[in-house]
C-alpha positions in Angstrom: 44.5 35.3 11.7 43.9 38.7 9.8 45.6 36.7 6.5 42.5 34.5 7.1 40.1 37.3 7.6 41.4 38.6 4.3 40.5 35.5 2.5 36.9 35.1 4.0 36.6 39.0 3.2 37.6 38.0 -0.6 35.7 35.0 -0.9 32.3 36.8 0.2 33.4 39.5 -2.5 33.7 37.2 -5.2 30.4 35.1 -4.5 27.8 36.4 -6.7 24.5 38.0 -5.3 21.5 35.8 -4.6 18.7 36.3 -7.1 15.4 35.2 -6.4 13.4 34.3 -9.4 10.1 35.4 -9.5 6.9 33.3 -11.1 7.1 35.6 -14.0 10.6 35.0 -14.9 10.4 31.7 -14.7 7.3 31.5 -17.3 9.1 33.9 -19.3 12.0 31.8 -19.5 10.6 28.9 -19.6 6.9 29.0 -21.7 7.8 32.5 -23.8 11.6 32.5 -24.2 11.1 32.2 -28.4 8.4 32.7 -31.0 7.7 29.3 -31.0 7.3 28.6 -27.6 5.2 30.9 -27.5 2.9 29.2 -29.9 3.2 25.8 -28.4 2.1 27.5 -24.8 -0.6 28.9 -26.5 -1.8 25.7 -28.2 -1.3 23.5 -25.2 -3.2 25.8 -22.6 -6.1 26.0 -25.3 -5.9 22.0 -25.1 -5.9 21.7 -21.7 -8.4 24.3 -20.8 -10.5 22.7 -23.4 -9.9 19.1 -22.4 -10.4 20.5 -18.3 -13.7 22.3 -19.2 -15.5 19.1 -20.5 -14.5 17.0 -17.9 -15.7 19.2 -15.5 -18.6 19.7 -17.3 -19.3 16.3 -17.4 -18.4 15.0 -13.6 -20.6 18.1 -12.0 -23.1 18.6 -14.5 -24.0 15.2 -16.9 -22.1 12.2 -14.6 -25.3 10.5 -12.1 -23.0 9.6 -9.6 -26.5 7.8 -7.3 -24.4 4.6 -9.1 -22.1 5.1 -6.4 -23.7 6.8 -3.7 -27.0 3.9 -3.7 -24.1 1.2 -4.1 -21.7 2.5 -1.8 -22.0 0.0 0.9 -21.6 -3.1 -1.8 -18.4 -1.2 -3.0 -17.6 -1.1 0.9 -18.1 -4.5 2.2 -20.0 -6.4 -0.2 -22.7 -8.3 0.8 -21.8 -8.5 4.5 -24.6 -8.8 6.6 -26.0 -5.8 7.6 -26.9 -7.0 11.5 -22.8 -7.3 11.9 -21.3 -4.7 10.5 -20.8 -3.4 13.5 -17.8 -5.8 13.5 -16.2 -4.0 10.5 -16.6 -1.0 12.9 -15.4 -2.0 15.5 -12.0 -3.6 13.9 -11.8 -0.5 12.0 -12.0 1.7 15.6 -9.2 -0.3 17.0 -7.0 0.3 13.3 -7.8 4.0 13.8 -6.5 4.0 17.1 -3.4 1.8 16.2 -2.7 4.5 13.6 -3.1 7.3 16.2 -0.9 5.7 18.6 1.8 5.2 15.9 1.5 8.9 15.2 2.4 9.9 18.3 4.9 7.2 18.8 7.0 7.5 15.4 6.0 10.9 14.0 6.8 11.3 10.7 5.3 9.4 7.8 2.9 7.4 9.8 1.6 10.9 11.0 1.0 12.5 7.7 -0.9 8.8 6.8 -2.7 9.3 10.0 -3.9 13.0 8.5 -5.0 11.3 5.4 -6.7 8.8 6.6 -8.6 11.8 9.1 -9.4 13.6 5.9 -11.0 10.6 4.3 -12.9 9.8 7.7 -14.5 13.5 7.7 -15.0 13.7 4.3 -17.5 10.5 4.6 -18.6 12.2 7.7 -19.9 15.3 6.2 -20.9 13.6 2.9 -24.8 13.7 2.4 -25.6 10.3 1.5 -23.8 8.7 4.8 -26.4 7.8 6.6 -26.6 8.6 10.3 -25.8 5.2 12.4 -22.5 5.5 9.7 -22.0 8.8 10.7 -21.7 8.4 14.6 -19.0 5.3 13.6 -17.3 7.8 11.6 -17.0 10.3 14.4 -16.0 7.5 16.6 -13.2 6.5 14.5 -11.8 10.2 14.4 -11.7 10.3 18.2 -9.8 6.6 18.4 -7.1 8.6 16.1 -6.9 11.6 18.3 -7.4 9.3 22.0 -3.9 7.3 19.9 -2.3 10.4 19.6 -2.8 11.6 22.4 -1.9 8.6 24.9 1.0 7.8 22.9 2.4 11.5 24.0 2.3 10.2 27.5 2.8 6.5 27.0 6.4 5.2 28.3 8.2 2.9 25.4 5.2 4.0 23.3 7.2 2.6 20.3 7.5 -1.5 21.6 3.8 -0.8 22.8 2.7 0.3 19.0 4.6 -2.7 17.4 3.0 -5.1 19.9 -0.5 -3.6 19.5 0.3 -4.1 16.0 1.0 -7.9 16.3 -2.1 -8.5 18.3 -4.2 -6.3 16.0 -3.6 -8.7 12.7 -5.4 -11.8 14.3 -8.3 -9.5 15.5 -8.8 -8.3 11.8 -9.7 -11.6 11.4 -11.4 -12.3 14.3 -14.4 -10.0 14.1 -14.5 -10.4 10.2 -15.3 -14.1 10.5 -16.3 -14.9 14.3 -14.8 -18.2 14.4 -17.6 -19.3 16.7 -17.6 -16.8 19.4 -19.5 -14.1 16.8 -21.7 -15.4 14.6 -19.8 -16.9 11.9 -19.6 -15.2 8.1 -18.4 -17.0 5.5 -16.0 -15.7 3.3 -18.3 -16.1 0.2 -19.9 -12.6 2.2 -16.3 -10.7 2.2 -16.4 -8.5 -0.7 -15.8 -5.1 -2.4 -13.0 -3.0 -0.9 -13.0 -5.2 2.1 -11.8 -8.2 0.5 -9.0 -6.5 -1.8 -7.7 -4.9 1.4 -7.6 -8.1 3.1 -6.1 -9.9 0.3 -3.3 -7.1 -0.5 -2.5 -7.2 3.2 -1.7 -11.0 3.7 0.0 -11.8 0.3 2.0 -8.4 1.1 2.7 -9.3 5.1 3.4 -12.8 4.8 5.4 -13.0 1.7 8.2 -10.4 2.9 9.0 -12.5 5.4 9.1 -16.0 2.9 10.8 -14.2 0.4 13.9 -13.5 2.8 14.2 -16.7 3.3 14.1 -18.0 -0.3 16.9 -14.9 -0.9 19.0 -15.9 1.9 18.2 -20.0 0.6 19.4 -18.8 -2.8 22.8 -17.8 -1.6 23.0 -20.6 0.4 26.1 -23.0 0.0 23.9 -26.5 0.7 23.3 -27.8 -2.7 19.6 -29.0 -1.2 18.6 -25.7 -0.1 19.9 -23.5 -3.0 19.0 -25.4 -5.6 15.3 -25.5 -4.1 15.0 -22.5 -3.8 16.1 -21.8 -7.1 14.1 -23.8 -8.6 10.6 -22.8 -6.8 11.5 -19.3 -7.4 12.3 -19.5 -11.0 9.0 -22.0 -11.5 6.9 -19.4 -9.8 8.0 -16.3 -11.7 7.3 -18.0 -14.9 4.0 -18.3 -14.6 1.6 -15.3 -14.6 -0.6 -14.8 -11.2 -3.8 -15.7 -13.2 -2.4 -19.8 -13.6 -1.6 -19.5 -9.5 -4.9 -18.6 -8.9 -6.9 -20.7 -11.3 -4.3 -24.0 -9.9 -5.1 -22.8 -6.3 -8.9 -23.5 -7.4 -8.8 -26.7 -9.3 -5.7 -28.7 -8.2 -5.3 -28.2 -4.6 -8.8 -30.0 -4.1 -7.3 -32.7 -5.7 -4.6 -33.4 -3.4 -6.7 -33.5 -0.5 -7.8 -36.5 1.5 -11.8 -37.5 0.9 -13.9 -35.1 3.2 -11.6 -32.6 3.8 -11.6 -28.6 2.4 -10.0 -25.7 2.2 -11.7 -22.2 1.8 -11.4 -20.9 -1.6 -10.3 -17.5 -0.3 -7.9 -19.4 1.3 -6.5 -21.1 -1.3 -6.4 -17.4 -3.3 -4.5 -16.1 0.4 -2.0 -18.7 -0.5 -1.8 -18.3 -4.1 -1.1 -14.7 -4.0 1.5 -15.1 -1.0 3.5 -17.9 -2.7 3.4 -15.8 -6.0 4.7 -12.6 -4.0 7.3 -14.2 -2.0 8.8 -15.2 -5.2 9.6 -12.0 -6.4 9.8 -10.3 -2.8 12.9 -13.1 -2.9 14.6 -12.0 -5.9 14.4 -7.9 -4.6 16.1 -9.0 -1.9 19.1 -10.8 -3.5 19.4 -8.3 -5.7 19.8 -6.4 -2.3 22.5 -8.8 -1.3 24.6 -8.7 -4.4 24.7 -5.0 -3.4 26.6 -5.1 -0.4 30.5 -4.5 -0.8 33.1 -7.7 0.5 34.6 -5.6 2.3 31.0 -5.4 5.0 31.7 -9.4 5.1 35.2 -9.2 6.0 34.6 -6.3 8.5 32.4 -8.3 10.3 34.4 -11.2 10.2 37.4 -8.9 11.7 35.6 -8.3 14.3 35.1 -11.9 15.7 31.4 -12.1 13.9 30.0 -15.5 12.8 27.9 -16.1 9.4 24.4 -15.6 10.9 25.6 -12.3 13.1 26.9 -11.2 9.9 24.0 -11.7 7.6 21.1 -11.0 10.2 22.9 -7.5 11.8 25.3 -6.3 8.9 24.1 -7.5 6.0 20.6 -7.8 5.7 19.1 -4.6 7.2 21.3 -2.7 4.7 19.8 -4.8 1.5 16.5 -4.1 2.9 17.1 -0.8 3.4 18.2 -0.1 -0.4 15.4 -2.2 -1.9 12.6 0.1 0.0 11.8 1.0 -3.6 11.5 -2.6 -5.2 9.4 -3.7 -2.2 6.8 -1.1 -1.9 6.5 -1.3 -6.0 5.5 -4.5 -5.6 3.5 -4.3 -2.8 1.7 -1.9 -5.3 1.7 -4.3 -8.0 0.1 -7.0 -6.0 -2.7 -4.7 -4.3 -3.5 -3.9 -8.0 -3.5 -7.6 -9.2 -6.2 -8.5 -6.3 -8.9 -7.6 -9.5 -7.7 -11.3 -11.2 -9.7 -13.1 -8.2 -12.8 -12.2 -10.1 -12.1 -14.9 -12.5 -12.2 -17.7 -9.8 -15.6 -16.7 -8.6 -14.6 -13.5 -5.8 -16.0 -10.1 -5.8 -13.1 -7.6 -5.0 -13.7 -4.2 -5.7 -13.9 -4.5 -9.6 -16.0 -7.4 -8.8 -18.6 -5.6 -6.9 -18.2 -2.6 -9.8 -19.4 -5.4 -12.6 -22.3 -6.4 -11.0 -22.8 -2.8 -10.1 -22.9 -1.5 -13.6 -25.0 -4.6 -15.0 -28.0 -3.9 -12.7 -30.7 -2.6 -14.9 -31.4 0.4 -12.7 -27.6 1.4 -13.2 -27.6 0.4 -17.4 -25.2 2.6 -19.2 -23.5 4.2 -15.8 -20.5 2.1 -16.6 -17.9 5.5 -16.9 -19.1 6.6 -13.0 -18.3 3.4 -11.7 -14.9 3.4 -13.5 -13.9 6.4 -12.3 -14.9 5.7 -9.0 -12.9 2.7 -8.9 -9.7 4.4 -10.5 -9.9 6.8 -8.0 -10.2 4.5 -4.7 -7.0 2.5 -6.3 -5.4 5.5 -7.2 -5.5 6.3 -3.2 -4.3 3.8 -2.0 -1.1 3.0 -4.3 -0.6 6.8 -4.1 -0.7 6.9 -0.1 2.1 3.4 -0.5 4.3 5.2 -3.0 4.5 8.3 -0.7 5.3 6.4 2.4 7.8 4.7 0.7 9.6 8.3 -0.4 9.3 9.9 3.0 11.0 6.5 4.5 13.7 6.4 1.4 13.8 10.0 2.9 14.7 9.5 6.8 16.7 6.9 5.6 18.8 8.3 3.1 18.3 5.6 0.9 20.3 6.8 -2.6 22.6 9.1 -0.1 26.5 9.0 0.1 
């Protein structure tokens, strides 16, 4: 015991002192540390200052950002019909409280989303050009997060509640939005700006996870019919860019179709973009496959497990769980390539933006409208790419 002590007493002698580095030392070391570095700080920070100054300048001073406030329900929701919006509301109450019930059920990163997406709610509710019927929706929505919050506290298997509130909450989305005869029906011609890219992201995104595990798992399969299939749609559909799905989703799909009978062309764009997704979602996940070791197969086989056990308990929720990265980049990708449905006749939110900047009132506001629109995408992909690092997080995803 005291030969032990001795060693412990030794140890803590030879382990140097903790130093903590001050702000000073560290831009001493780091921006001043030679003559010229010195001049390269200098240079840069008269760059930036300079470059910081005129943009400044220019948003709070010069920019006339009424392009965007007049506009702002058109960027919102399109041309929806002002007598229903109370539909969008009302969907976007229950979301709010789906979000607030998740918060309390998971914690985590769903709760930090949840505080973004409360920021974002008050920052419209105390924004002067919100008009007042918007703004009593907007204080409704904050108290559907906090009345989630709060029940979920209280709420026994609050988790399998959320998931399931979750499953029921996908049809209503489209429920109010279109009314299917119960509302008054909207056609999808009406579903633009922010509204439509949202809904588009969200069903090529949802549905196509599930399709592209399924072509992955098809690809590795050892019937001829089935793998070679699979192959060959995924291979066909990654060769083309998403512009020739969307534009063959228009033109050649009518012509398959018995006399009489149509399909929505947002519908036809849905499927386009799913079918295109699910191709690529189907490669991440082989790729996630490949990854796991034999010896995960063989384990499982030791232990009296068949093929399907193997692949849907073992296998597959450790691909998935390494791919996190690949997934949410292209969920990304795709909720960024929603502008290309412009060019078969939809106004997303770059949609809405052109005709925005080409209305003669608005001439030559084209850089406010930009902007605008850079920063609502810039949002969103940011608010994906940090959920996807707090899960890698909690995870361990990269972690031995």
């Amino acid at each position: 015991m005291s030969v032990d002590l001795k060693i412990v007493e030794n140890k803590q002698m030879i382990a140097p002192p903790k130093t903590s580095a001050s702000l000073w030392d560290w831009v001493r070391n780091n921006l001043f540390n030679n003559w010229y570095n010195t001049i390269l700080t200098f240079v840069a920070g008269f760059i930036i200052i300079g470059i910081a100054y005129n943009v400044l300048s220019w948003v709070l001073f010069e920019a006339q950002w009424t392009v965007i406030t007049n506009n702002y329900r058109l960027f919102m929701v399109g041309r929806y019909p002002l007598s229903e919006l109370w539909r969008i509301w009302s969907l976007l109450t229950i979301v709010s409280f789906m979000f607030g019930l998740c918060s309390g059920s998971f914690k985590g990163t769903i709760l930090r989303l949840s505080g973004i997406l409360a920021g974002i709610y008050l920052i419209h509710l105390l924004a002067p050009f919100t008009a007042s019927s918007s703004k009593v929706w907007l204080a409704v929505q904050l108290a559907g997060l906090v009345i989630g919050f709060l029940i979920a506290l209280k709420l026994p298997y609050n988790k399998r509640i959320a998931i399931i509130g979750w499953v029921i909450t996908i049809p209503l989305v489209f429920f109010f939005i279109h009314g299917f005869g119960i509302l008054p029906e909207v056609r999808t011609t009406f579903w633009n700006g922010l509204l439509l890219t949202v809904l588009l992201a969200g069903v090529a995104i949802i549905l196509s996870f599930p399709l592209g595990v399924l072509l992955a798992l098809g690809r590795t399969s050892k019937l001829p019919a089935i793998k070679y299939f699979c192959i060959g749609y995924i291979e066909l559909i990654r060769a083309v860019p998403l512009i020739t799905i969307f534009l063959m989703a228009q033109v050649l799909i009518p012509l398959f179709l018995p006399t009489g009978l149509t399909i929505d062309n947002l519908l036809r764009v849905m499927l386009g973009a799913t079918l295109f997704t699910a191709a690529y979602a189907a490669e991440n996940v082989r790729g996630g496959l490949q990854s796991i070791p034999n010896g995960q197969y063989e384990a499982a086989k030791a232990i009296g497990l068949n093929p399907f056990q193997t692949t849907f308990f073992i296998v597959l929720p450790q691909a998935l769980r390494a791919i996190i990265p690949t997934i949410v980049g292209q969920s990304i990708s795709m909720f960024k390539d929603t502008s290309l449905v412009a060019i078969v006749g939809l106004l997303d939110l770059l949609g809405i933006a052109q005709s925005v900047k080409s209305n003669p009132e608005f001439l030559g506001r084209h850089m406010e409208v930009y902007i605008y629109i850079a920063f609502v995408y810039w949002v969103i992909a940011y608010s994906m790419s940090y959920s996807s690092r707090r899960i890698e997080k909690s995870l361990g995803v990269g972690e031995r």
